[in-house]
N, C-alpha and C positions, 0 to 999 in steps of 0.2 A: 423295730417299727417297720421300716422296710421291707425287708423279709417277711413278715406276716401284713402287710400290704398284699405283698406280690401274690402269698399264698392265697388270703382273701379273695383276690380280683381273678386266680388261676381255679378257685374254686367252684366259683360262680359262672365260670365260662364251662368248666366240667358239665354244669347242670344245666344252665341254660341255651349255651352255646355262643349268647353274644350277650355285650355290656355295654350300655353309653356311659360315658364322660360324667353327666349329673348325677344319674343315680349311685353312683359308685363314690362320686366325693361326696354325697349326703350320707351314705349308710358308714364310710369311713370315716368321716368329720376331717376330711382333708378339702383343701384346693384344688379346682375344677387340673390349675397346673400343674401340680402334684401328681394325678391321676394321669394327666398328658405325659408326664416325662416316666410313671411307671411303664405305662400303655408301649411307648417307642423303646423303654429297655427290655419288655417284657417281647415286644413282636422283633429286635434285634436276637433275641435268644433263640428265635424260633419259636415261641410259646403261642403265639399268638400273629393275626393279623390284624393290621391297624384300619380302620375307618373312619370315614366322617363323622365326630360326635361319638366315636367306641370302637370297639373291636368286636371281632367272631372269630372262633378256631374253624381250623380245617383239621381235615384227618392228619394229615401229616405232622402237626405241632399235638395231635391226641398224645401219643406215643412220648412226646417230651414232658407233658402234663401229668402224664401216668407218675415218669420217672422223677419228676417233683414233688409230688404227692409223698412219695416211698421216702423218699431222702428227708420231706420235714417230718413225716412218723418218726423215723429213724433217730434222726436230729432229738425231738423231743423226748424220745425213751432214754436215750440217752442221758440227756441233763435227769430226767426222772431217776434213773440210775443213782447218778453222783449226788444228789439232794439226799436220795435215801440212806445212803453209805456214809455221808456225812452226819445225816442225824442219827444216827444209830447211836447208841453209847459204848 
């Protein structure tokens, strides 16, 4: 949940550049705090910078977002891997 939180909120920053607070706990169905405490884990990581009411990336967290991006593709083909080897007969 988490984790495709973070992906969510790192997605939307990809394409827009910046996020508030509300909209992101309305399109998630989470709490305005919930969204606060991704928001300061995700700009602690470098991902992101933190503002009043949201965030905005700079170039410099670009380059971290990139590398997030690649890693949940990554992540995901893999479990798609194991599901398929497993259902196989």
């Amino acid at each position: 949940m988490k984790f495709e939180r973070h992906h969510r909120i790192l997605k939307e920053l990809s394409i827009s550049g910046v996020v508030k607070v509300s909209n992101l706990a309305k399109s998630l169905k989470v709490t305005k705090e919930t969204i606060r405490s991704d928001l300061n884990e995700l700009a602690g990581q470098g991902y992101l910078t933190r503002c009043h009411g949201g965030a905005f990336i700079t170039l410099d967290s670009l380059d971290n977002v990139a590398k997030n991006e690649i890693a949940y593709v990554l992540e995901k083909y893999e479990s798609a891997q194991k599901i398929k080897k497993v259902s196989l007969p």
